[in-house]
VEXPAFI-924009 format. One line per 4 residues: number of its first residue (from 1); for each residue x, y, z of N, C-alpha, C, CB. Coordinates in steps of 0.001 Angstrom, whole numbers, plus 500000, padded with zeros to 6 digits. Glycine has a CB too. Example, Ala and Ser with C-alpha at 12.3 -4.5 7.8 and 13.67 -1.06 7.14 Angstrom:
BEGIN
1	513190,494310,507800,512300,495500,507800,513200,496700,507800,511308,495527,509046  512850,497750,507080,513670,498940,507140,512900,500030,507870,514084,499402,505725
***
This chain:
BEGIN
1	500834,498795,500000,500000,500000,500000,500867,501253,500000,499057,500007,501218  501977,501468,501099,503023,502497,501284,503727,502618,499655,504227,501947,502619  504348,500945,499046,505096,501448,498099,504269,501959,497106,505975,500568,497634  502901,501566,497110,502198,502008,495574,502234,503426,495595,500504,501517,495282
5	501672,504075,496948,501693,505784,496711,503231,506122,496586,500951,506784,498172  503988,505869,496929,505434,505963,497193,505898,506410,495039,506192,503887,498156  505271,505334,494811,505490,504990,493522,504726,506135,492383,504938,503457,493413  503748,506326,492746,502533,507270,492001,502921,508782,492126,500906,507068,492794
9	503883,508274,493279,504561,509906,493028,505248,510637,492519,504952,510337,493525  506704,509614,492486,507880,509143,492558,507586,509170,490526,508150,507480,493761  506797,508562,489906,506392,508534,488751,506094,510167,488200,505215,507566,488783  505475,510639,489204,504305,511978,488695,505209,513115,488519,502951,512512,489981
13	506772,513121,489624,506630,514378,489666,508281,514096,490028,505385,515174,490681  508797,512860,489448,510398,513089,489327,510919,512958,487982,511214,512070,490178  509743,512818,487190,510059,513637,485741,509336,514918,485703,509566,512791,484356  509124,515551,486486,508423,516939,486115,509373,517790,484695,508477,518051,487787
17	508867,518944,484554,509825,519820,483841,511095,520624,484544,508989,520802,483256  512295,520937,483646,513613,521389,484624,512504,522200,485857,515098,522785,483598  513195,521946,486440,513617,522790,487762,513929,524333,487283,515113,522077,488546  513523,525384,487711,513611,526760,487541,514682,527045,488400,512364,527538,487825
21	514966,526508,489653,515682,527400,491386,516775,526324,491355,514427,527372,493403  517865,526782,491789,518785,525436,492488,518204,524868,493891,520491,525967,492886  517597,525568,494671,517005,524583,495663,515816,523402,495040,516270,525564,496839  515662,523890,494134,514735,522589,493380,515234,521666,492951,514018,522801,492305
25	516464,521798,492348,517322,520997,491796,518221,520216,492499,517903,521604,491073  518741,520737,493942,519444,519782,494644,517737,519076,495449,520926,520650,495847  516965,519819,496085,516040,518783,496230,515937,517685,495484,515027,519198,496188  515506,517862,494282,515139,516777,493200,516422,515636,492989,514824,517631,491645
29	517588,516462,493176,519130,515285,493351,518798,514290,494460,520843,516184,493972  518500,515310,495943,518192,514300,497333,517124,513482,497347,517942,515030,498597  516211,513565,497102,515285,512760,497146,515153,511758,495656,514105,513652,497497  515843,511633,494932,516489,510678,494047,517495,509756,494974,517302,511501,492830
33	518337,510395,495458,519383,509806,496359,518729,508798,497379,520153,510982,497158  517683,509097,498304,517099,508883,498856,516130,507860,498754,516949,509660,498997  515525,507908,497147,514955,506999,496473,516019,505824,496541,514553,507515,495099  517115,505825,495781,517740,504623,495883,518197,503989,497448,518905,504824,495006
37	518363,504955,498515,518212,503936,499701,517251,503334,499925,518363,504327,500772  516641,503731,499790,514771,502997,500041,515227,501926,499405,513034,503785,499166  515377,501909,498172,515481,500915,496902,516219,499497,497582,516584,501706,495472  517357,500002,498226,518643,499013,498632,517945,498761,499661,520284,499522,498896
41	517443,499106,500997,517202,498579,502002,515983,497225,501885,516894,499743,502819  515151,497733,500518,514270,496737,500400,515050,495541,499191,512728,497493,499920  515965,496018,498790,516598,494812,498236,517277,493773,499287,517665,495295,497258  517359,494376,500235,518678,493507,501444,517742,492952,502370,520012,494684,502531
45	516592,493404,502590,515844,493030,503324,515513,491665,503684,515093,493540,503024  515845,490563,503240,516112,489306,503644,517523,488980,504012,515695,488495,502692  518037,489482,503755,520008,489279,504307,520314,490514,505237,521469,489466,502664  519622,491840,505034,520206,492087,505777,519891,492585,507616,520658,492720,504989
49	520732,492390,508674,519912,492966,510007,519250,494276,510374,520699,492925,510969  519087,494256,511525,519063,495616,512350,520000,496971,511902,519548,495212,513824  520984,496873,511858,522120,497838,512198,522469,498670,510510,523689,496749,512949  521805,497163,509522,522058,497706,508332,520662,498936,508032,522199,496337,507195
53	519781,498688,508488,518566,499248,507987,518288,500693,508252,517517,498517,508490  518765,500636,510006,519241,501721,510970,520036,503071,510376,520214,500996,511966  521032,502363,509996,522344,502999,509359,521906,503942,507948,523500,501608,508877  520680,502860,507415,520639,503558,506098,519545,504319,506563,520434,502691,504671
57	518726,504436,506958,517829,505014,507659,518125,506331,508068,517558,504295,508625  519110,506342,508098,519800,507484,509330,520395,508754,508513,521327,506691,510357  520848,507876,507123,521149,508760,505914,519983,509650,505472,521552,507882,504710  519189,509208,505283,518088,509593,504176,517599,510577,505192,516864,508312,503518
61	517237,510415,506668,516748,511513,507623,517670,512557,507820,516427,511003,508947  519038,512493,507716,519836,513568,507065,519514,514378,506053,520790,513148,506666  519595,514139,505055,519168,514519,503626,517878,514798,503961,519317,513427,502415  516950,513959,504091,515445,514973,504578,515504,516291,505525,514372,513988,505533
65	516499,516519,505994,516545,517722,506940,517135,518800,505943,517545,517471,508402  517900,518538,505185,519026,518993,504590,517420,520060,503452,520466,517371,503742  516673,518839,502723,515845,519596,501797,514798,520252,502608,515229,518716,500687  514418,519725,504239,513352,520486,504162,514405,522328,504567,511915,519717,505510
69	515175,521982,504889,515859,523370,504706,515833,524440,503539,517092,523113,504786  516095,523373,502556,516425,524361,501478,515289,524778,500649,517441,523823,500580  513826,523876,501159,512375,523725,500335,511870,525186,501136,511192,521928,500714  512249,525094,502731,511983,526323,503624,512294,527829,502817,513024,526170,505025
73	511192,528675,502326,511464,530237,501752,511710,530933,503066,510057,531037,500828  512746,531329,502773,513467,532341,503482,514199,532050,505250,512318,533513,503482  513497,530188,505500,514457,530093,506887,516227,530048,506878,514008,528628,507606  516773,529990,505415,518056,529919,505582,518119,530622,504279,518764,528519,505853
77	518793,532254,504678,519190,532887,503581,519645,532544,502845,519660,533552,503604  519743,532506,501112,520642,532176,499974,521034,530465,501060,522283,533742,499562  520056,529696,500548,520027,528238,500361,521513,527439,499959,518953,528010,499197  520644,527263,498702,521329,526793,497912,522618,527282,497741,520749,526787,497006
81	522972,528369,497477,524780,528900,497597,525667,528175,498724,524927,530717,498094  524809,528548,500065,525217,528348,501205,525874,526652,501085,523954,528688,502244  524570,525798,500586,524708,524140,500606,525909,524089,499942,523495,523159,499819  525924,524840,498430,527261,524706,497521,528624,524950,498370,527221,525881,496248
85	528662,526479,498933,529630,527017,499446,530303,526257,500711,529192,528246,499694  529310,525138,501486,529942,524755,502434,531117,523746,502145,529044,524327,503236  531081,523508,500711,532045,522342,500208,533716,523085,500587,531730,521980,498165  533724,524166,500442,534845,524706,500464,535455,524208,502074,534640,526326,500124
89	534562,525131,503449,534927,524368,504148,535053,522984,504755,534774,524760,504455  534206,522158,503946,534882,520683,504112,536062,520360,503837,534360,519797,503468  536564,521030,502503,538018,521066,501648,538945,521415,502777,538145,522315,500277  539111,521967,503342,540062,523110,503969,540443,522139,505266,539177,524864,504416
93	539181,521559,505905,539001,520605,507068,539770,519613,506900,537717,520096,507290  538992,518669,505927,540206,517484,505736,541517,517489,505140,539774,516532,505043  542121,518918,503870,543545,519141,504265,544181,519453,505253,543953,519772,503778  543288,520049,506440,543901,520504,507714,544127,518998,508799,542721,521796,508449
97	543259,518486,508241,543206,517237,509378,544394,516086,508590,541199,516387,509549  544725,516323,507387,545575,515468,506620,546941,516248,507543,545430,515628,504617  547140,517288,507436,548397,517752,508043,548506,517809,509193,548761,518789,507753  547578,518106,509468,547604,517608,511292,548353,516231,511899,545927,517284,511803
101	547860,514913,510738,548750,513676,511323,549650,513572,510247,547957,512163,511641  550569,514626,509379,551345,514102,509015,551433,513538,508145,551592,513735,509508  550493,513351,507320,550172,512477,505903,550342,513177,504522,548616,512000,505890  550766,514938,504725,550613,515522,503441,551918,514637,502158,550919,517424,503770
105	552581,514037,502352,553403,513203,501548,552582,511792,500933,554676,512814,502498  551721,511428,501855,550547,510382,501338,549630,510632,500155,549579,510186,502414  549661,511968,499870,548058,512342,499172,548965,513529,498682,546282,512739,500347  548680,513341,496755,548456,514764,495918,547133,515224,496103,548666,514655,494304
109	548169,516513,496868,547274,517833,497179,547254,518753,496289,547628,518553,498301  546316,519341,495360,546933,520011,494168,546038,521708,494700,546381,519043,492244  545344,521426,495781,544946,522881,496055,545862,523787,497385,543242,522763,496478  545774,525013,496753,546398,525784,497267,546149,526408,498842,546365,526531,496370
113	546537,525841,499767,545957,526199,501114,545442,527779,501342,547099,525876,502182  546538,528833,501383,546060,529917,501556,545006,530495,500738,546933,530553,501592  545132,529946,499531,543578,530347,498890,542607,529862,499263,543315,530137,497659  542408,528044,499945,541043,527880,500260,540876,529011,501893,540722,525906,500472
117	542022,528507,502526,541332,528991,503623,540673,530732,503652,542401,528734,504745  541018,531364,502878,540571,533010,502581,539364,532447,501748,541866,534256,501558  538955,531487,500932,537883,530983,500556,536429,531145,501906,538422,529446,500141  537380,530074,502781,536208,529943,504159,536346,530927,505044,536326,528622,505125
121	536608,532179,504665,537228,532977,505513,536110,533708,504934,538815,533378,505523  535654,534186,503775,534981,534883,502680,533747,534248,503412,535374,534548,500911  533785,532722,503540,532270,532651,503260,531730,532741,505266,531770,530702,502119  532905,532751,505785,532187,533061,506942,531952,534172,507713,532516,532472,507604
125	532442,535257,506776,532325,536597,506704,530569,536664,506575,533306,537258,505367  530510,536150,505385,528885,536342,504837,528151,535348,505203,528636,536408,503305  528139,534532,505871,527097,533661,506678,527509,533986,508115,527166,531923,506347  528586,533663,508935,528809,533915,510142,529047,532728,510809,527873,534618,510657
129	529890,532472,512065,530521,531656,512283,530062,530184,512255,530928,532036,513182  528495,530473,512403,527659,528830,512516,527819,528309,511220,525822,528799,512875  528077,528916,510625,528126,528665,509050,529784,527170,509066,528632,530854,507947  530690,527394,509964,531910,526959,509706,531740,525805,510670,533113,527995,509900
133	530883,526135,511474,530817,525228,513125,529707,524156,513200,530387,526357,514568  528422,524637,512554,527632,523489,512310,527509,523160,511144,526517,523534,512733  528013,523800,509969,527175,523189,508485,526516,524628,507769,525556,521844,508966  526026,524004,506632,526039,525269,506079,524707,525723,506340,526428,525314,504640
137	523559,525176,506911,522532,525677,507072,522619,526983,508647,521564,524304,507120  523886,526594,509078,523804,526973,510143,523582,526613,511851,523276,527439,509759  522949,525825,511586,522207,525199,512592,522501,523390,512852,520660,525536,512133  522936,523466,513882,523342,521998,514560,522476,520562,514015,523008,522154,516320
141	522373,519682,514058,521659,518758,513877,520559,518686,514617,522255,517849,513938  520501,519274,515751,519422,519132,517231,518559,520040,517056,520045,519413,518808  519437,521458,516429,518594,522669,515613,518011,522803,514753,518974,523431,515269  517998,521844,513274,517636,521649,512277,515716,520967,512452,518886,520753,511692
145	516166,520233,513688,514931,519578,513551,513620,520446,514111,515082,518228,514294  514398,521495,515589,513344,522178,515628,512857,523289,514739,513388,522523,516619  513807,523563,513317,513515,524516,512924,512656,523958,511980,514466,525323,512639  512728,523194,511345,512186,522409,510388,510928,521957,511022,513101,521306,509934
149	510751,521675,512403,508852,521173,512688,508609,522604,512958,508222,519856,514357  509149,523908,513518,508459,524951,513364,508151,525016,511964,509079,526044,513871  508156,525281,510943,508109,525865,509725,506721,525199,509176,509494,525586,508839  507184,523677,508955,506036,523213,508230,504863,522701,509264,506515,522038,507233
153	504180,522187,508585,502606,522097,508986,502698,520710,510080,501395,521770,507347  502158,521246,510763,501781,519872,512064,501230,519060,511243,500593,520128,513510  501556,518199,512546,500857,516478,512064,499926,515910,512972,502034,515177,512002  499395,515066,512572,498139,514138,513401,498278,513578,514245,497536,513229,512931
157	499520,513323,514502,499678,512648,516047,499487,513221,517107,500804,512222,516373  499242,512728,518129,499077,513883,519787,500338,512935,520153,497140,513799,521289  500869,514755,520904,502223,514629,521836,503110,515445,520903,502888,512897,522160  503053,514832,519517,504476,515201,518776,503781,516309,517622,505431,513554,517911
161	502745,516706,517782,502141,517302,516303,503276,518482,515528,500437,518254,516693  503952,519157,516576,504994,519884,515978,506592,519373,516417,504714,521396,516388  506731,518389,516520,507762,518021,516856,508114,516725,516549,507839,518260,517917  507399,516258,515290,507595,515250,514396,509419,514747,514447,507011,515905,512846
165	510145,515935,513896,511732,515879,513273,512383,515413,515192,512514,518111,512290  512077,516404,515855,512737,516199,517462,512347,514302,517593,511562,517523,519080  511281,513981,517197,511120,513013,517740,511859,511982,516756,509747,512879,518067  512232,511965,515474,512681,511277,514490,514359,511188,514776,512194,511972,513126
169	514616,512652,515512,515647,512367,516128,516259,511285,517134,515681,513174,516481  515377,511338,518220,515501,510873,519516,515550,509595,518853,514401,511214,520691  514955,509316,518473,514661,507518,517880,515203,506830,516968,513485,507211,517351  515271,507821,516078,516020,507337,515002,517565,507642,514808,515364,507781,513927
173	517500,508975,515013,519336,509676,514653,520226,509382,515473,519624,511298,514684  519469,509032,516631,520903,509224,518266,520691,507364,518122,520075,510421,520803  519994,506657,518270,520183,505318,518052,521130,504918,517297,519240,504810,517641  520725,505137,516042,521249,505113,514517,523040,505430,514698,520298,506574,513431
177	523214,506341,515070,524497,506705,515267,525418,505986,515996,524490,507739,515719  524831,505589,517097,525657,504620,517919,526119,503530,517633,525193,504299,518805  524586,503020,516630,525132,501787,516003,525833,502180,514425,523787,500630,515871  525954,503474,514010,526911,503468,512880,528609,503513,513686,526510,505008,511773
181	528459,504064,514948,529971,503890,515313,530280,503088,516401,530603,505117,515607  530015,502185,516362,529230,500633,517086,530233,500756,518112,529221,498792,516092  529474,501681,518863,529728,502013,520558,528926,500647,521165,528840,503823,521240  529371,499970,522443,528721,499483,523177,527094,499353,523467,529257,499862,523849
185	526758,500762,523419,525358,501020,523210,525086,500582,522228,524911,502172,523224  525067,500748,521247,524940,500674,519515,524676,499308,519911,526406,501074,518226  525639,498421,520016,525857,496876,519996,524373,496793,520944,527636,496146,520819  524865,496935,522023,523363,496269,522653,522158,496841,522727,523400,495957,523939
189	521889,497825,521791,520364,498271,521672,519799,497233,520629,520147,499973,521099  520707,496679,520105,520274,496330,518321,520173,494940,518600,521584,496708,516827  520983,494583,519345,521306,492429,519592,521550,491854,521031,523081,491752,518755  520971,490861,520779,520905,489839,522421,522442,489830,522904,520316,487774,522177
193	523473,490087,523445,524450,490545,523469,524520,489622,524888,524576,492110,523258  525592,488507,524740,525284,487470,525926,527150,487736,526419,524581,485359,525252  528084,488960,525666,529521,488455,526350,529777,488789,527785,530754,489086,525607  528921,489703,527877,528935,489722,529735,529166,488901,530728,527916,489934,530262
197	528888,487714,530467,528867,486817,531057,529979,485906,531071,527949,486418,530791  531045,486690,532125,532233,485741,532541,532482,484934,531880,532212,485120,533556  531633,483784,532586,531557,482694,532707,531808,481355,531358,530427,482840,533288  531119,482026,530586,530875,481465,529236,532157,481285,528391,529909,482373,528482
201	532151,480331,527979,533407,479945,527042,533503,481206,525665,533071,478088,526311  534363,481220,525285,534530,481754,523892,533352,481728,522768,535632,481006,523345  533593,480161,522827,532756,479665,521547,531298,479467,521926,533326,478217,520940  530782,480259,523183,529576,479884,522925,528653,481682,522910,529116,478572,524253
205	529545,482566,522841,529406,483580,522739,528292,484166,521504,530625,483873,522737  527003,484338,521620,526446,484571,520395,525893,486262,520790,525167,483265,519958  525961,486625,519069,525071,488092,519027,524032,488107,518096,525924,489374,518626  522867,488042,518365,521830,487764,517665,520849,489051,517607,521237,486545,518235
209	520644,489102,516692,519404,490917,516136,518234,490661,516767,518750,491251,514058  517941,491405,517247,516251,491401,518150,515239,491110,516761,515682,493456,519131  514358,491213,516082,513605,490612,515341,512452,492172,515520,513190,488851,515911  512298,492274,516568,511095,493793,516717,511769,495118,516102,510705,494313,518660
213	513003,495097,516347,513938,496230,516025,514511,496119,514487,515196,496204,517113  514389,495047,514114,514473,494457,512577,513050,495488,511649,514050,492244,512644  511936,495390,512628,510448,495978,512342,510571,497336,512427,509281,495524,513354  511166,497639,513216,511188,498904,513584,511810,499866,512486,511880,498955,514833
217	512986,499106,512369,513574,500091,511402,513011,500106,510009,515005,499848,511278  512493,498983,509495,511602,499284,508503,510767,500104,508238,511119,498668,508362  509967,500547,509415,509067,501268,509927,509992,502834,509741,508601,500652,511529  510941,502715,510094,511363,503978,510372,512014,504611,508853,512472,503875,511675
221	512094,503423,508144,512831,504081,506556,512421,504570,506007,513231,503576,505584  510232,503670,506444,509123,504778,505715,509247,506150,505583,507928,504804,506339  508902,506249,507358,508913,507544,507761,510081,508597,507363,508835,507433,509078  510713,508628,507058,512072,509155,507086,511653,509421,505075,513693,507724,507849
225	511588,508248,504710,511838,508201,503283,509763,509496,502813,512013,505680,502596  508957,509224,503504,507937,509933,502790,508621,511776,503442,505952,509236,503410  509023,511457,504036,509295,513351,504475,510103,513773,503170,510560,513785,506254  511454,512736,502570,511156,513442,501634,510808,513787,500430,511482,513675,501670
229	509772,512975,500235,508513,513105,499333,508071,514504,499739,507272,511893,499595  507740,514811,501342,506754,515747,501742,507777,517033,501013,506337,515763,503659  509008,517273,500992,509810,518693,500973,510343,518747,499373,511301,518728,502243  510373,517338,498679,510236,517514,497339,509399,518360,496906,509996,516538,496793
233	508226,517368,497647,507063,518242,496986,506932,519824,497125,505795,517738,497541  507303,520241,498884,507337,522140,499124,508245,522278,498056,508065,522995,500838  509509,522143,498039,510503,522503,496964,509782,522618,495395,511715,521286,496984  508996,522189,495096,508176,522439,493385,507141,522837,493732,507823,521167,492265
237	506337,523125,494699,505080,523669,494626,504117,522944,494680,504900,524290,493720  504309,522142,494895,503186,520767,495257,503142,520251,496272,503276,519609,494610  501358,521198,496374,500773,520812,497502,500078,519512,497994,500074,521585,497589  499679,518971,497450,499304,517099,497061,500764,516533,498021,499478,516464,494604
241	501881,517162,497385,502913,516042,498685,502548,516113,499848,504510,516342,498989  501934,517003,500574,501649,517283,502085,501063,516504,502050,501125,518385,502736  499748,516354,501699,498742,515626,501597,499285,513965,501492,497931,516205,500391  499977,513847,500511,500797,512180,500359,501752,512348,501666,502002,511852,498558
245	502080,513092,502163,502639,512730,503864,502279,512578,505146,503271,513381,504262  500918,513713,504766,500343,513458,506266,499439,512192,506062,499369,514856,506938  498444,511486,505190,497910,510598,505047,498839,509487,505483,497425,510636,503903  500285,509042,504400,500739,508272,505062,501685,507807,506304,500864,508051,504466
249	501874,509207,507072,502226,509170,508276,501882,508450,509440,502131,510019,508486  499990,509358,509152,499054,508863,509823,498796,507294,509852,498057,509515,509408  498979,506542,508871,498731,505234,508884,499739,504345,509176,498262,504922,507836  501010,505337,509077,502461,504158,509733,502250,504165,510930,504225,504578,509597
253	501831,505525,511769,502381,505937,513360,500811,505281,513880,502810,508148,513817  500224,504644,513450,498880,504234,513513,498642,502869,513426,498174,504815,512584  499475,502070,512797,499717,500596,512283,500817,500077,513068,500088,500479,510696  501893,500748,512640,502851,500015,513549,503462,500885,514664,504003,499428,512716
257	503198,500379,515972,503178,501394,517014,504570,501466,517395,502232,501081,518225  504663,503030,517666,506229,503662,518143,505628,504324,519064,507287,504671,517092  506140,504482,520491,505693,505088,521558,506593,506660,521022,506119,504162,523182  506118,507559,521170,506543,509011,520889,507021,510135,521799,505572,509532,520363
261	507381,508729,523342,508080,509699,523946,509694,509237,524169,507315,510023,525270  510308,510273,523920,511824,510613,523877,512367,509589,524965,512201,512334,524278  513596,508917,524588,513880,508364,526137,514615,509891,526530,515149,506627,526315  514835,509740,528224,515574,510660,528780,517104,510990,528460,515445,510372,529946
265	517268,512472,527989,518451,512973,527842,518650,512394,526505,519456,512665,528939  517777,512210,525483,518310,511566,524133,518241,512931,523059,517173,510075,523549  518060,513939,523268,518070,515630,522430,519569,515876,522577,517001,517190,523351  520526,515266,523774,521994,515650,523788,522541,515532,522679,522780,514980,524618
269	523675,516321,522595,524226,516297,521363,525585,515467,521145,524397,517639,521029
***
């Protein structure tokens, strides 16, 4: 049922005509991008666990933050430049972090340091320091989400109606993360995790995927994957995507139950 509308859309309005704006156009890139995780997670979906689904999951709710930013008129001045322009300071970062340990003999470097860095120097003149410190929207990952459920239109759920993204966080992003940098936590949120136990020989040591959390994240690729359907759609002017998001929101957070309150201290950064 999810993939058919998924599909009717995905058909209707990712061949539209060019794009007029560059925020339309990197939208229309992300949620292509985005399309193909969907794509892979349901290809792996018999091979693959928990941690894989999570992980990819975790991408695409990135990138959904990223467009409903740039779909947002006027919450982040000059968008699109900004998204472009932050490439510079990525550049500058990882030659700095290459020389930092010593590796500039490892890697042809063919750009000129003092020019990029007066590059990010330029651009943080004209955005301002959040610009260099969180990203180019400005705003932290923890920030993105409340700016992004202020902006657009509530949802049908009670508890979270404007705080959809905060809560996609808590559940999805800070989980997700742990198990992309498979901290301890990470490991045992995701699998029956029996090495604790002294006692036990080597070889009888097993780590096995919970099976509900297998569900879950499926559940959660939806969600993640129709938002950005929902900011495609703000990004071209189509109002029908709202409509194809809040309908099928309503029937994921309705079908397969996710309790919608935050565990404690999970908004930390």
């Amino acid at each position: 049922m999810y993939y058919a509308a998924i599909e009717e859309f995905n058909v209707k309005y990712l061949s539209s005509d060019p794009l007029s704006t560059m925020e339309k156009r990197y939208c229309m890139l992300l949620h292509r991008l985005n399309t193909t995780l969907l794509n892979t997670i349901n290809q792996m979906v018999d091979q693959a666990g928990s941690m894989e689904i999570f992980m990819l999951s975790r991408s695409i709710f990135e990138s959904t933050l990223h467009m409903g930013l740039l779909a947002a008129n006027g919450l982040v001045q000059d968008a699109a430049k900004r998204y472009v322009d932050y490439t510079k300071v990525e550049t500058v970062k990882t030659l700095d972090h290459i020389k930092k340990l010593g590796l500039g003999d490892f890697f042809h470097i063919d750009v000129d340091m003092a020019t990029a860095e007066k590059l990010v120097t330029d651009c943080v003149n004209n955005y301002g320091e959040d610009f260099e410190e969180h990203g180019w929207s400005g705003f932290s990952t923890k920030f993105q989400v409340i700016e992004v459920d202020k902006y657009y239109e509530a949802i049908a759920i009670p508890g979270i109606e404007k705080k959809f993204y905060a809560f996609m966080y808590c559940q999805l992003y800070k989980i997700a993360s742990s198990v992309l940098h498979q901290s301890y936590a990470g490991v045992a949120r995701l699998h029956s995790v029996n090495i604790d136990d002294t006692t036990m020989p080597h070889s009888e040591i097993r780590v096995e995927v919970r099976p509900e959390l297998f569900d879950l994240g499926m559940t959660y690729s939806l969600l993640t994957y129709i938002s950005s359907m929902r900011f495609f759609g703000a990004a071209i002017g189509e109002k029908r995507a709202e409509k194809y998001f809040q309908q099928l929101l309503t029937e994921l957070m309705t079908e397969d139950f996710i309790d919608p309150t935050p565990a404690p201290g999970s908004m930390g950064d």
